[in-house]
PDB file of N, CA, C and O in Angstrom:
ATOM      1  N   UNK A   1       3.538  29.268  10.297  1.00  0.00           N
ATOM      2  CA  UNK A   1       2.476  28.913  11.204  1.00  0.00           C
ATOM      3  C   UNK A   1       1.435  30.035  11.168  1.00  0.00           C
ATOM      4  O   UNK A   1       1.843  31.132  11.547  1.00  0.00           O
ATOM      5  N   UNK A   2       0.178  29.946  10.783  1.00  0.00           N
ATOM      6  CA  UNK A   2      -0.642  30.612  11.333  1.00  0.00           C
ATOM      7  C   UNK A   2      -1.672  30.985  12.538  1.00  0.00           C
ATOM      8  O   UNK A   2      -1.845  30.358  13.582  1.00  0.00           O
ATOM      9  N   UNK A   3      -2.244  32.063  12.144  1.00  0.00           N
ATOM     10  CA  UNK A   3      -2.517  32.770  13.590  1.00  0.00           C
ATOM     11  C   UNK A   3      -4.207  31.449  13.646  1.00  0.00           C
ATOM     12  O   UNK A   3      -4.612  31.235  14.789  1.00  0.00           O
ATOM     13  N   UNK A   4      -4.605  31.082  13.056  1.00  0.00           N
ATOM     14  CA  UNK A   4      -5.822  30.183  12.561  1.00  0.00           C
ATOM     15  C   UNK A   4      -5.493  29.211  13.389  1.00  0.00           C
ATOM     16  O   UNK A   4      -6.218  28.774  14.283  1.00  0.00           O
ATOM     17  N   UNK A   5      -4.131  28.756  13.054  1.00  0.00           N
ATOM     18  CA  UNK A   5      -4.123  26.845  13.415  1.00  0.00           C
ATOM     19  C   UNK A   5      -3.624  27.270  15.180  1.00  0.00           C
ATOM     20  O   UNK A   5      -3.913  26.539  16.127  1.00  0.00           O
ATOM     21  N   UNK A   6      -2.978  28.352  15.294  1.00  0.00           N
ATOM     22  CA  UNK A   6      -2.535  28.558  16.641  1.00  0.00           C
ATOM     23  C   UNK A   6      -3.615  28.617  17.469  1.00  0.00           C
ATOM     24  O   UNK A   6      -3.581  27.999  18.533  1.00  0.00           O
ATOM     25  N   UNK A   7      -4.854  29.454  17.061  1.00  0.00           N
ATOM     26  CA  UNK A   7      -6.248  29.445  17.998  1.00  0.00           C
ATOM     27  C   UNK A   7      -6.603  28.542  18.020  1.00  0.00           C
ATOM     28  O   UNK A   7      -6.721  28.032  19.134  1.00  0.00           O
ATOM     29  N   UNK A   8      -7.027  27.711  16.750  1.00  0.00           N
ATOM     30  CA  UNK A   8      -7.763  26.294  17.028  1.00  0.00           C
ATOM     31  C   UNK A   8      -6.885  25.354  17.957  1.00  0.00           C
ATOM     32  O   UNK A   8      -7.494  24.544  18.656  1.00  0.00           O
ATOM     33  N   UNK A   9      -5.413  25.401  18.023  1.00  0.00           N
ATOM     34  CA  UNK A   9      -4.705  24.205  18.718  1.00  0.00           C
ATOM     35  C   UNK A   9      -5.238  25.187  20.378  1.00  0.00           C
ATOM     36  O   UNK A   9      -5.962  24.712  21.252  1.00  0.00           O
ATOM     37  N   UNK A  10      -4.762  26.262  20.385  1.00  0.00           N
ATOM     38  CA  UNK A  10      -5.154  26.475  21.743  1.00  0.00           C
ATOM     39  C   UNK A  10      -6.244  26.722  22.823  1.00  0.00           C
ATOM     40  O   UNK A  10      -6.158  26.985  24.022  1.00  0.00           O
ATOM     41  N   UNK A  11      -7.730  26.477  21.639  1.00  0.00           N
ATOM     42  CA  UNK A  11      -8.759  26.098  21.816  1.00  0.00           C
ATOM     43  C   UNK A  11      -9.246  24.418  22.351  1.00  0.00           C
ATOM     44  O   UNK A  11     -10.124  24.049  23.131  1.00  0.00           O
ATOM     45  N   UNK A  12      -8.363  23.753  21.636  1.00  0.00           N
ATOM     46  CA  UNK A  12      -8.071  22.649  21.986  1.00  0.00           C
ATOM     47  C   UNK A  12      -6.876  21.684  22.697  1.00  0.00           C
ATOM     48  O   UNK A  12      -6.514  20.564  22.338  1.00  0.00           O
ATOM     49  N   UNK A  13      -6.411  22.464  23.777  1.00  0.00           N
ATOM     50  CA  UNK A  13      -5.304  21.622  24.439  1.00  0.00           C
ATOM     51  C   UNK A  13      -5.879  20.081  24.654  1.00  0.00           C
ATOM     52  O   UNK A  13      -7.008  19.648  24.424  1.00  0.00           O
ATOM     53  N   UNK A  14      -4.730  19.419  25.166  1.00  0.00           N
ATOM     54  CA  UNK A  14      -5.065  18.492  25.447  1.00  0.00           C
ATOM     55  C   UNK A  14      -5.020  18.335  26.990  1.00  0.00           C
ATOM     56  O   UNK A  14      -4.165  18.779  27.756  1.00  0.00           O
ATOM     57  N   UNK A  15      -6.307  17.490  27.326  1.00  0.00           N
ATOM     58  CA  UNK A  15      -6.428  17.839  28.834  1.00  0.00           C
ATOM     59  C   UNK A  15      -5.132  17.576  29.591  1.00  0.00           C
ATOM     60  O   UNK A  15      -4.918  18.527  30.342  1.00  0.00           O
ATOM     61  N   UNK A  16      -4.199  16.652  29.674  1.00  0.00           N
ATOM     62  CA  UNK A  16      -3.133  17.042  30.537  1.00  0.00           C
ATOM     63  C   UNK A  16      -1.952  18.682  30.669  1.00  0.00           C
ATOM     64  O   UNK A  16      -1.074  19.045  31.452  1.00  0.00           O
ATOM     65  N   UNK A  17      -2.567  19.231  29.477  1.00  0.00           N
ATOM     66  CA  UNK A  17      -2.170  20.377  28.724  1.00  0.00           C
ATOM     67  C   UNK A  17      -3.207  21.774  29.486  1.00  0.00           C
ATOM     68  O   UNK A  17      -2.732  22.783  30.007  1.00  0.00           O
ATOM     69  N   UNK A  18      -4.455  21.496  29.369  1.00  0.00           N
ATOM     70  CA  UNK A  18      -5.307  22.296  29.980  1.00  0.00           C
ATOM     71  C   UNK A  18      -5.395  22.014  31.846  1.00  0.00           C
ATOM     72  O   UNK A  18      -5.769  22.835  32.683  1.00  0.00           O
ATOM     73  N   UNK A  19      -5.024  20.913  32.032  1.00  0.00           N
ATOM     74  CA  UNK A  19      -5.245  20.565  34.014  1.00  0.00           C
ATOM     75  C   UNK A  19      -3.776  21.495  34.431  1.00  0.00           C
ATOM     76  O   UNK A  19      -3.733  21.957  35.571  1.00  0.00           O
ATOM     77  N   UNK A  20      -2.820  21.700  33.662  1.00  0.00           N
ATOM     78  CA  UNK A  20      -1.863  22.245  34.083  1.00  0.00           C
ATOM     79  C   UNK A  20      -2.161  23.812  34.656  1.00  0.00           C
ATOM     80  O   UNK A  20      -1.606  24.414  35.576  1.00  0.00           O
ATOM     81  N   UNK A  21      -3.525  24.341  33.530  1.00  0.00           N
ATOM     82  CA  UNK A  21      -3.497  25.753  33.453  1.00  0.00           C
ATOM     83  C   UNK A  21      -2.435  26.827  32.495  1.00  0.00           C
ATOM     84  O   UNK A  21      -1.233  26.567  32.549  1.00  0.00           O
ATOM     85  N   UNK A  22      -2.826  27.865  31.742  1.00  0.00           N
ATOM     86  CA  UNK A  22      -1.794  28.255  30.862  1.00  0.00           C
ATOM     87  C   UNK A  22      -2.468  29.871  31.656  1.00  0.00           C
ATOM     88  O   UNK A  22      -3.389  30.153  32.422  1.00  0.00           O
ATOM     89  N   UNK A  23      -1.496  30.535  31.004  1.00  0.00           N
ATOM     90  CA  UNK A  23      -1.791  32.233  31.788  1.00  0.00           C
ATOM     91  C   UNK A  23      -1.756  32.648  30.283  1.00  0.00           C
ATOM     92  O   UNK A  23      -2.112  33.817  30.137  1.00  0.00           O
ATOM     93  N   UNK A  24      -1.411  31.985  29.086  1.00  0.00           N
ATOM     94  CA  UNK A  24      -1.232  32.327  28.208  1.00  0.00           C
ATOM     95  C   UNK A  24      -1.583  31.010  26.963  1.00  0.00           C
ATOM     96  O   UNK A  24      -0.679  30.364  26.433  1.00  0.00           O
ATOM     97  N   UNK A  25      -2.700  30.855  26.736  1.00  0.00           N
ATOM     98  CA  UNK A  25      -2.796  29.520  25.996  1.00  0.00           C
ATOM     99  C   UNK A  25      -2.396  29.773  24.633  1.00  0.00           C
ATOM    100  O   UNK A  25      -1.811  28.860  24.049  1.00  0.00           O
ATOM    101  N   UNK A  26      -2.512  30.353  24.308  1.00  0.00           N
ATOM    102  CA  UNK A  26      -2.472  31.056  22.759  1.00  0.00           C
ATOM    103  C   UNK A  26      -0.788  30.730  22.863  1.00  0.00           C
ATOM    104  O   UNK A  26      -0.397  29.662  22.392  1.00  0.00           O
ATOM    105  N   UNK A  27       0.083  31.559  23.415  1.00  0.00           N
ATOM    106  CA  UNK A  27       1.627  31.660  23.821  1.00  0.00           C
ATOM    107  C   UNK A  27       1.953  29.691  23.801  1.00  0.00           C
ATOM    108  O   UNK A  27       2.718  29.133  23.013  1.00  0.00           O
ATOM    109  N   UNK A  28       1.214  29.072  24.771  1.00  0.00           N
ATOM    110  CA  UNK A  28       1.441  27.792  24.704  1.00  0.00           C
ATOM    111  C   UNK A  28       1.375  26.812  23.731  1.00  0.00           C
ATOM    112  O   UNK A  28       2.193  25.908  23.558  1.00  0.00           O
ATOM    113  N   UNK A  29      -0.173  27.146  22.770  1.00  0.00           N
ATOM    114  CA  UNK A  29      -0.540  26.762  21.847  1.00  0.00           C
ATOM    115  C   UNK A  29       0.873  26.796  20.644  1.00  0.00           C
ATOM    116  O   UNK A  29       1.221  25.738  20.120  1.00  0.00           O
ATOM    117  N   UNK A  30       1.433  27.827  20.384  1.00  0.00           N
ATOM    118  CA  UNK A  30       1.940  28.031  19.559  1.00  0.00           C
ATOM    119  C   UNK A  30       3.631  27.279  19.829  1.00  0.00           C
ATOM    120  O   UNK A  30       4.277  26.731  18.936  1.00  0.00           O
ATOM    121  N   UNK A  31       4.042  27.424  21.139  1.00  0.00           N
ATOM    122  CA  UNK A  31       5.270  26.695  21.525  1.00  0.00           C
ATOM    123  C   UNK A  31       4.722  25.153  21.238  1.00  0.00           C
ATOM    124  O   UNK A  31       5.791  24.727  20.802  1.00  0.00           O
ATOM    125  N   UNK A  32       3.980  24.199  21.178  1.00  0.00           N
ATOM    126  CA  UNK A  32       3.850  23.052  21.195  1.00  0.00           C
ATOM    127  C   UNK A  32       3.489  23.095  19.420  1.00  0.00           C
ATOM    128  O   UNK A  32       4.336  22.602  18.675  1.00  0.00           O
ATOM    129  N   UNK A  33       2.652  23.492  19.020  1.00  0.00           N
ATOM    130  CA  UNK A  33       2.987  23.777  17.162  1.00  0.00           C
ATOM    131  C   UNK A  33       4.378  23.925  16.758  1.00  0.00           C
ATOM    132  O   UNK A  33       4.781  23.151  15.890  1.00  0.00           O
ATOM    133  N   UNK A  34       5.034  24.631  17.154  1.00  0.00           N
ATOM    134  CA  UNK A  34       6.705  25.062  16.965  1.00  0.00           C
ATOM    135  C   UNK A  34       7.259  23.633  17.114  1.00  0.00           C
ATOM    136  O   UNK A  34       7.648  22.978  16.147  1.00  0.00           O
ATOM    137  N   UNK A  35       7.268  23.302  18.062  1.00  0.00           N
ATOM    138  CA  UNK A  35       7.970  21.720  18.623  1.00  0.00           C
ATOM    139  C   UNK A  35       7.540  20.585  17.510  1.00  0.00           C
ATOM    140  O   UNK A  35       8.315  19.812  16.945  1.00  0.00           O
ATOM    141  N   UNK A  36       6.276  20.664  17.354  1.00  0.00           N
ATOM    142  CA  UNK A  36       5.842  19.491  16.304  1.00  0.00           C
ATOM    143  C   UNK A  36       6.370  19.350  14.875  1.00  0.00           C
ATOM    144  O   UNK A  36       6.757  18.375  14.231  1.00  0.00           O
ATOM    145  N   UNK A  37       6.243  20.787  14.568  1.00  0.00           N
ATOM    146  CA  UNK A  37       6.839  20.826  13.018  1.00  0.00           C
ATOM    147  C   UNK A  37       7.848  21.035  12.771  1.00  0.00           C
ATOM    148  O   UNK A  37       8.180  21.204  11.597  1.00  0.00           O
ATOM    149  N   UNK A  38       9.080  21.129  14.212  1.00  0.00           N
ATOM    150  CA  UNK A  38      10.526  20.769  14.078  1.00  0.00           C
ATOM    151  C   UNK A  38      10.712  19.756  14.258  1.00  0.00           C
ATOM    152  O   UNK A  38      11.928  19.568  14.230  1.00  0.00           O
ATOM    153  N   UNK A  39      10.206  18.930  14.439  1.00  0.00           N
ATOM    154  CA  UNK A  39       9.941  16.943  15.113  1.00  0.00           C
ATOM    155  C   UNK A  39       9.410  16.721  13.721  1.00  0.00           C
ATOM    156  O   UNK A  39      10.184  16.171  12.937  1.00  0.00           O
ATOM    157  N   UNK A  40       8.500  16.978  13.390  1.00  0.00           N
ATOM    158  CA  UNK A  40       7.971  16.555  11.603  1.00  0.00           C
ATOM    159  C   UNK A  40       9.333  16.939  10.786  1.00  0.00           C
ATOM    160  O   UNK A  40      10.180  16.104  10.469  1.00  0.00           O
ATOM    161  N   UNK A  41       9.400  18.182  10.528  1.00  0.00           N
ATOM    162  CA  UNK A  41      10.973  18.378   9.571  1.00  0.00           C
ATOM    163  C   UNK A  41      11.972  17.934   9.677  1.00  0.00           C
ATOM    164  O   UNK A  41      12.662  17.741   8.676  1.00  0.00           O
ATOM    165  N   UNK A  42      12.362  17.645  10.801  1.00  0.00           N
ATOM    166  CA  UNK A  42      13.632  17.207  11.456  1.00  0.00           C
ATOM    167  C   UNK A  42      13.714  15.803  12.455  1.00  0.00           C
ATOM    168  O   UNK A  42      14.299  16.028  13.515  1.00  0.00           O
ATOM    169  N   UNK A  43      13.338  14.733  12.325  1.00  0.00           N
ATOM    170  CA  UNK A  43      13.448  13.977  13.418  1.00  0.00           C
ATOM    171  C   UNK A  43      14.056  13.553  14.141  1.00  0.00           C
ATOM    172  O   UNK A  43      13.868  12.714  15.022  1.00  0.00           O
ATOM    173  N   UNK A  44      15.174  14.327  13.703  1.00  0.00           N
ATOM    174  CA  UNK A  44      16.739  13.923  14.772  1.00  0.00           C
ATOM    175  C   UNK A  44      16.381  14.926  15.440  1.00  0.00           C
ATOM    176  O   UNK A  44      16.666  14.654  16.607  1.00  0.00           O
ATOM    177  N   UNK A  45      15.915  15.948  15.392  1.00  0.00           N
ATOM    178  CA  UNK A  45      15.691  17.168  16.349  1.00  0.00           C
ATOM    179  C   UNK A  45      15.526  16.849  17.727  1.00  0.00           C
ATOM    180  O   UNK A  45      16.298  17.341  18.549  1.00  0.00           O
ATOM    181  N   UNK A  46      14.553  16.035  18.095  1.00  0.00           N
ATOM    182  CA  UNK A  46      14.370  14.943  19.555  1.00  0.00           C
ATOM    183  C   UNK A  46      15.201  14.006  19.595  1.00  0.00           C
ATOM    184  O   UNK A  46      14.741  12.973  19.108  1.00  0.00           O
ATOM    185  N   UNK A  47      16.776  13.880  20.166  1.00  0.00           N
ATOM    186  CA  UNK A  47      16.598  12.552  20.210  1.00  0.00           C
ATOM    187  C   UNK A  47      15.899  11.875  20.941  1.00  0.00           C
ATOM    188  O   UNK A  47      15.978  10.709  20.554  1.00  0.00           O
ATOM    189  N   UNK A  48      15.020  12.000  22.101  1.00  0.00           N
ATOM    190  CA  UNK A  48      14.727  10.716  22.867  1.00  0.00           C
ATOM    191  C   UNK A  48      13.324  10.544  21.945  1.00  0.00           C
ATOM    192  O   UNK A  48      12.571   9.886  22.663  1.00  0.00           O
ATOM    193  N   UNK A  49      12.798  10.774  20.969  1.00  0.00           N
ATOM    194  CA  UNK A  49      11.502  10.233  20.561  1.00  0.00           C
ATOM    195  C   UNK A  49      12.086  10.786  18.938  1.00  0.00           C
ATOM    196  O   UNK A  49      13.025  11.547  18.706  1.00  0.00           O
ATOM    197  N   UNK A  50      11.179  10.113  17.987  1.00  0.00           N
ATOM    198  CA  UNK A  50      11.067   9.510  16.518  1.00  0.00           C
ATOM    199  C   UNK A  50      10.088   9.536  16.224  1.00  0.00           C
ATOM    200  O   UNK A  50       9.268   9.008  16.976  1.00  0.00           O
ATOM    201  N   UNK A  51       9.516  10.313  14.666  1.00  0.00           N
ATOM    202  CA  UNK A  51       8.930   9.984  14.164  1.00  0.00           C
ATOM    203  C   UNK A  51       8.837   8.426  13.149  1.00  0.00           C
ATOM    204  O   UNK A  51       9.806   8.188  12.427  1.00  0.00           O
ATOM    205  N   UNK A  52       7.666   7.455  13.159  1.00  0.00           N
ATOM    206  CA  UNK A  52       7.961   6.280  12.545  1.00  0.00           C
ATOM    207  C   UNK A  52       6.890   6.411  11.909  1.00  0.00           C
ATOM    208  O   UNK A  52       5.822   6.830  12.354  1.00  0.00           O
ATOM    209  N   UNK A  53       7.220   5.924  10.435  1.00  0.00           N
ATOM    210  CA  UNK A  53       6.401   5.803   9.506  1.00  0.00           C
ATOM    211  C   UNK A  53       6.249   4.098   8.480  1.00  0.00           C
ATOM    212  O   UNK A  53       6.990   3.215   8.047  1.00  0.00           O
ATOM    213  N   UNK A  54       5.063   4.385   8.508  1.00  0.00           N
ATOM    214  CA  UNK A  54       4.486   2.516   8.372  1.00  0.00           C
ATOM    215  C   UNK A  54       3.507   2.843   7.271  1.00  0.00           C
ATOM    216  O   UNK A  54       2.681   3.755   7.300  1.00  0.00           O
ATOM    217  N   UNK A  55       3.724   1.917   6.228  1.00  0.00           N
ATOM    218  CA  UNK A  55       2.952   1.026   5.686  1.00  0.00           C
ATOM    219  C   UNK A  55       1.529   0.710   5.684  1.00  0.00           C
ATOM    220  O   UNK A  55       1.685   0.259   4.549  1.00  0.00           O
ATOM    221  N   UNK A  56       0.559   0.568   5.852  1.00  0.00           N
ATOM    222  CA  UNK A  56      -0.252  -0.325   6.372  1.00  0.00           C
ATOM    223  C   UNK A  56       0.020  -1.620   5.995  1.00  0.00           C
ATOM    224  O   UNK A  56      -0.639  -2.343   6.743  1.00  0.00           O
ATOM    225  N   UNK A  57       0.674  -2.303   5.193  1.00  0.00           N
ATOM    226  CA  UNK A  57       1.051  -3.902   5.477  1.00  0.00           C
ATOM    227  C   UNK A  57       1.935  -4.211   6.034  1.00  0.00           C
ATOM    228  O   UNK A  57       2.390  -5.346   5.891  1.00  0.00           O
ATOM    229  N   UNK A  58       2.665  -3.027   7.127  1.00  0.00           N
ATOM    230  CA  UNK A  58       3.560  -2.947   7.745  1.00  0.00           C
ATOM    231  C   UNK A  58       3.111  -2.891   9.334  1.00  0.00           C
ATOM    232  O   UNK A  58       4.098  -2.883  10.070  1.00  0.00           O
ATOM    233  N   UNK A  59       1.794  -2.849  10.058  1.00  0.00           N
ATOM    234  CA  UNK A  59       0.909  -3.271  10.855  1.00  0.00           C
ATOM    235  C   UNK A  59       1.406  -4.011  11.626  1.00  0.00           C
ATOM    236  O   UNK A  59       1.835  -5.088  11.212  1.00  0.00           O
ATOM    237  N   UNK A  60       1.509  -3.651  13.052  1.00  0.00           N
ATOM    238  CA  UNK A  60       1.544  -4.867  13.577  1.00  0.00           C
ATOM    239  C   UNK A  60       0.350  -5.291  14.544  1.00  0.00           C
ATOM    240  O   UNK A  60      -0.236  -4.448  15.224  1.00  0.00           O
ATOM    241  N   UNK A  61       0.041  -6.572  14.566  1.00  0.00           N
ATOM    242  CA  UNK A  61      -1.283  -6.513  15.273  1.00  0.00           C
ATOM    243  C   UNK A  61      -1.345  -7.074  16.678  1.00  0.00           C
ATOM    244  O   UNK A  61      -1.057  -8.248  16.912  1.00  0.00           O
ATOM    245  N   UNK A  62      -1.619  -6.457  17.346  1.00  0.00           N
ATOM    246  CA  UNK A  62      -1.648  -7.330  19.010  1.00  0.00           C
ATOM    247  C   UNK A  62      -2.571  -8.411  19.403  1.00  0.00           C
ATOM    248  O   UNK A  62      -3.602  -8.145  20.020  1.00  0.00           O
ATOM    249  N   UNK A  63      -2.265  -9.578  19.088  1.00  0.00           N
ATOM    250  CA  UNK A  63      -3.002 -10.714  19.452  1.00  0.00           C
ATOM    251  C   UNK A  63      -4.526 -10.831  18.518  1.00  0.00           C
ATOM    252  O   UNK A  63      -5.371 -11.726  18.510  1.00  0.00           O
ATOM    253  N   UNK A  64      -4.468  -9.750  17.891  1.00  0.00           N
ATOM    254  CA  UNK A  64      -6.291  -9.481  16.979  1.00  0.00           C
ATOM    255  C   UNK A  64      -6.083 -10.060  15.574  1.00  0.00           C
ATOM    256  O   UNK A  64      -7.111  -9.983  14.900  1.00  0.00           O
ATOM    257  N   UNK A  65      -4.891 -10.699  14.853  1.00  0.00           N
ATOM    258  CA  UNK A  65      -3.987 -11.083  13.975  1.00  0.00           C
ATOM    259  C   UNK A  65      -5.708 -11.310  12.854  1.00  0.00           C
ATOM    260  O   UNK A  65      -6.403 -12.256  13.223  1.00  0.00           O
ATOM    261  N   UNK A  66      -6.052 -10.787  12.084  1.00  0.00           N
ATOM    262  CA  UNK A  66      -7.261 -11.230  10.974  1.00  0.00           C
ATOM    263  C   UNK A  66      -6.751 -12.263  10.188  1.00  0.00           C
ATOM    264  O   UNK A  66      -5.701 -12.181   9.551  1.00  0.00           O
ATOM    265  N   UNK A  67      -7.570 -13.342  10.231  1.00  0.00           N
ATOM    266  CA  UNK A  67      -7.258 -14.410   9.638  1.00  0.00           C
ATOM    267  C   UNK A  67      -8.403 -14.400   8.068  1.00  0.00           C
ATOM    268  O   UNK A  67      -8.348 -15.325   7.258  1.00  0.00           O
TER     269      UNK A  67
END
């Protein structure tokens, strides 16, 4: 992980991420990078959530079905 992608992610929280407040965003930034790319490498790592990977003719469409 670099020190690059850690500023830019903690430049950019995501607002339920930033309404919380961090005393340390950078520190935060980098724990939620950590989490992702053990969830990307590993997807048993979470069990209660999965990474799923699709197709695009694997789509499913909600009621917008292109005819």
């Amino acid at each position: 992980m670099t020190d690059d992608r850690i500023g830019r992610r903690a430049a950019d929280l995501l607002p339920e991420e930033a309404v919380t407040g961090s005393a340390d965003p950078q520190a935060q930034a980098e724990a939620v990078l950590a989490e992702s790319d053990e969830r990307q490498d590993d997807p048993g790592a979470a069990p209660d959530s999965f990474l799923e990977k699709r197709r695009s003719d694997e789509t499913v469409y909600s009621g917008n079905t292109p005819h």
